[in-house]
C-alpha positions in Angstrom: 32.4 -73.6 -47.8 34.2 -73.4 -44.3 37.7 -72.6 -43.8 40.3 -73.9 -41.5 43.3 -71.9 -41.1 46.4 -72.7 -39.0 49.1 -70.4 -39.2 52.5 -71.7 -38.0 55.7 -70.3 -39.1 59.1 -72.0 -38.7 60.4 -68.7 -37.2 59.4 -68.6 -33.6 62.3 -67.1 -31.8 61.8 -67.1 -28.0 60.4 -70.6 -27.8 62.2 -72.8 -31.3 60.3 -74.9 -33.8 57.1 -73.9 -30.7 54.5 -74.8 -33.6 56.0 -79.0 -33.6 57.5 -79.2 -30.3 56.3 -82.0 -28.5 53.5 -80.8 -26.0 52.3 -83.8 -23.6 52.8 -86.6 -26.1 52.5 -85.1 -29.3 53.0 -81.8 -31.5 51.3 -79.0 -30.2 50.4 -78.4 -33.7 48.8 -81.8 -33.7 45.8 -80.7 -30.8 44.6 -77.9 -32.4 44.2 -80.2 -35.8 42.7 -82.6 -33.7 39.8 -80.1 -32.6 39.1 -78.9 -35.8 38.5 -82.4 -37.4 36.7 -83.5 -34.2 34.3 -80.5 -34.2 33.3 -81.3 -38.1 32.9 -77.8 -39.2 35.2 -77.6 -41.9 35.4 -78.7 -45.3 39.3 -77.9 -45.5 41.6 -77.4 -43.0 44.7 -75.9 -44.0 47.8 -74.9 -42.2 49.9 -71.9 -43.6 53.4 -72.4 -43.5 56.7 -71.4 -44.7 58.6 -74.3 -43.0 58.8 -77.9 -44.6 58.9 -79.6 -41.7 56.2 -77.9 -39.8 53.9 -78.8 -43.6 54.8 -82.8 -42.8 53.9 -82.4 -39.5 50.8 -81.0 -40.6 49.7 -83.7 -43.0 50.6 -86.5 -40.3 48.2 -84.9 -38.3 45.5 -84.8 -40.6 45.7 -81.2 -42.1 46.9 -80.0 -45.7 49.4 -77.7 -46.5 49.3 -77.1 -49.7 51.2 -73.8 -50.5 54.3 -72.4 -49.0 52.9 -69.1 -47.1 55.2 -66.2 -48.5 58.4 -64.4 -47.0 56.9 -61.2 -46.9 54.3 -62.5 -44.5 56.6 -65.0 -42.6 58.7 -62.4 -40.6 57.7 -61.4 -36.8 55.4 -58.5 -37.7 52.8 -59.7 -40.1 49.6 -60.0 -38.3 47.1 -62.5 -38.2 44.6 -60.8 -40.5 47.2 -60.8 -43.5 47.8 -64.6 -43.3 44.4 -65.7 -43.2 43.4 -63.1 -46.3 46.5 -65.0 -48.4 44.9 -68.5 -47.5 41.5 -67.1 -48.4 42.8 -65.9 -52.0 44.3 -69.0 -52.6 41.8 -71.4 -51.7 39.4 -68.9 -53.7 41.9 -69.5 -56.5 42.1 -72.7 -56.2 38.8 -74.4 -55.8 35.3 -73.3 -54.6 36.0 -69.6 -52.2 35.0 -69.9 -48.8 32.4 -68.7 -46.7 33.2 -68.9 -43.2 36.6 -69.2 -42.1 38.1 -70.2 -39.0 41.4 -69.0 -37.7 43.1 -71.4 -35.1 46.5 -70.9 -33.7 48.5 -73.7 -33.9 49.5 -73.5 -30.1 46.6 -73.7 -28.5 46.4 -77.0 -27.3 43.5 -76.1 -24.9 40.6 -75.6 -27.8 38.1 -78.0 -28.1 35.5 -79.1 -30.7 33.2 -78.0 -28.9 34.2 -74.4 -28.8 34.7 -74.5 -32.4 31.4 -75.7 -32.6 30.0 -72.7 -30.6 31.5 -70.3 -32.1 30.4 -70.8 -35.4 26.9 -71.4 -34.2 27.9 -68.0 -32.5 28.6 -66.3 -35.9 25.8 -67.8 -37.8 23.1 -66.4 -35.3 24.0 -63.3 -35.4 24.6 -60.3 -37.9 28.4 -59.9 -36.3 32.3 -60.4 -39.0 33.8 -62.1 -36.5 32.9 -64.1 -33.3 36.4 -65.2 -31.3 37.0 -66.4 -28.0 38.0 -64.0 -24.7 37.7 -64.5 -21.3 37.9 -62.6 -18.4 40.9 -61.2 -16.6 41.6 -63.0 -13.1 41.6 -59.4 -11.7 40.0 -55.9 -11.6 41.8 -54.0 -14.6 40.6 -50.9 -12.6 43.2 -51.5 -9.9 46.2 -52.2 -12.0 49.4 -50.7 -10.9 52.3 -49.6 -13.0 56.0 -49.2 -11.6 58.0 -46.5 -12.4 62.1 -46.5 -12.7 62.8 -46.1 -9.4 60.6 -49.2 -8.3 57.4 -47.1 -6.9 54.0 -48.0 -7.5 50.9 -46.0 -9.1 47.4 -47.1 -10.2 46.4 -46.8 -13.4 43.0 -45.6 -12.4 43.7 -43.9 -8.7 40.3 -43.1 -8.9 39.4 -47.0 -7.8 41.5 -46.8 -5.1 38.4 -47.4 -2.4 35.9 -48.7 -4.8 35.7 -52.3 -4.0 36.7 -55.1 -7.2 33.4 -56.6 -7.2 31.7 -53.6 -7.8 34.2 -52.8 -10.7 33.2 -53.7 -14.9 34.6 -56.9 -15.5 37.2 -56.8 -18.2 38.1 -59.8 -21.1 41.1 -60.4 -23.2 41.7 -62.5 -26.6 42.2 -66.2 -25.3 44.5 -66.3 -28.4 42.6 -69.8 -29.4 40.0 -68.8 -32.5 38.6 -66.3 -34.5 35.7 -67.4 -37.0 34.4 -64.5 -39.4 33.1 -64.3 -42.5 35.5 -64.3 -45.6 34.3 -60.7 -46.9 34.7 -58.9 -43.8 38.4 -61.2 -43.2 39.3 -59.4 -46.4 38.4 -56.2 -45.0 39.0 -55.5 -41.3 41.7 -53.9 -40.1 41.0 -55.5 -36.2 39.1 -58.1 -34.7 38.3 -56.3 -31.5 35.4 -53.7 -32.4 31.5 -53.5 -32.1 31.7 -56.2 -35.8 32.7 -59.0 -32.8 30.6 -61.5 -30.6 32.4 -63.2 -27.9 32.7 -66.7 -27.1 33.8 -66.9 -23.6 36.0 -69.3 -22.6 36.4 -70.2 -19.1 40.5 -69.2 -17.3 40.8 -72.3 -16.5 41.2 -73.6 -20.0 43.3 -70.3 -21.4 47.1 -69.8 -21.4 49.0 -67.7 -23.3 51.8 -69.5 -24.8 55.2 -67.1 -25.3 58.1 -68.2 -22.8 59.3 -71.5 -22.0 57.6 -71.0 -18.7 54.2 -70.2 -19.9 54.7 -73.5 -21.7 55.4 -75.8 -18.4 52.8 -73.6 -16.5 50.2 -74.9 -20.1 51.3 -78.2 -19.9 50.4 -79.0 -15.8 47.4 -77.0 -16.7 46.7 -79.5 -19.5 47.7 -82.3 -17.6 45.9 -81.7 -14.5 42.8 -81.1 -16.9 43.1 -84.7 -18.6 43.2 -86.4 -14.8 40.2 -84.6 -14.1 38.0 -85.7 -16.8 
């Protein structure tokens, strides 16, 4: 049985109600429901809540909600990991336990069904917990700069200074979109990020952190530009 899991509490504080608020034309909830019934990997897709109104949104747009997700894992520092084990525990107490479960934040409006798709042919081909999506950062980590209280600059890694970026590791970061794994090892890690992981790369172009209200007008141009393009 394969799991869908959409966390989306009603307590977002820098950007309010972010999990419903209208993102070009409809809940930004309502895209990443929209990928996971168009990709046709899941048997239930659930979205974890503790907000009433982010639950009816939900089941206009196709998903269930069928519990109210607890306080204690409601607040601003529960992880990820701890709201997708609670879903797993109560679908396994509920009906048949699942297998394979998908984690998909509910703002992430650039997923497709197609990603979905590959990354759970991603996790069933290999021997891997978890296969999530990355992709790479725009610039050499190497040659990062920090700046100090007085407004000077220092490299991270000084050591770089003169070696040129294309010659440099290239680096990836969590594209924040998915993480498929298997339910045991769900119930076990303590991270995602560790040698247990395959990658699904994503390309930049279609990855954007959503956190401030300008990272959501800098998404929505992106997503915009995106739709006139295809």
């Amino acid at each position: 049985m394969k799991l869908a899991v959409i966390p989306a509490r009603g307590g977002s504080k820098r950007i309010p109600r972010k999990n419903i608020r209208p993102f070009c034309g409809q809940p930004i909830i309502a895209w990443s429901i929209a990928a996971a019934r168009d990709s046709g990997c899941f048997d239930r897709i659930i979205v974890s809540t503790d907000d009433a109104e982010i639950a009816q949104v939900a089941r206009d747009a196709g998903a269930e909600a069928p519990f109210v997700r607890p306080a204690e894992l409601s607040d601003d520092h529960t992880g990820t990991i701890a709201v997708v084990r609670h879903a797993i525990d109560w679908q396994a107490g509920h009906a048949v336990a699942p297998t394979l479960v998908c984690c998909i934040y509910a703002t992430a409006p650039f997923v497709t069904a197609a990603d979905l798709q590959q990354g759970l042919a991603t996790l069933e081909r290999s021997s891997c917990d978890f296969a999530l999506s990355v992709t790479k950062y725009p610039f050499a980590i190497q040659r990062a700069v920090r700046i100090d209280s007085q407004g000077r600059l220092s490299m991270f890694s000084p050591e770089h200074f003169r070696t040129r970026s294309q010659d440099l590791e290239e680096a990836y970061h969590d594209a924040a979109q998915f993480y498929w794994g298997r339910s045991e090892a769900w119930q076990s890690a303590d991270t995602l990020f560790g040698p247990a992981s395959a990658a699904v790369v994503l390309p930049p172009h279609r990855v954007q952190d959503i956190d401030t209200p300008d990272d959501w007008v800098r998404a929505e141009w992106m997503f915009q530009a995106q739709r006139r393009a295809t």
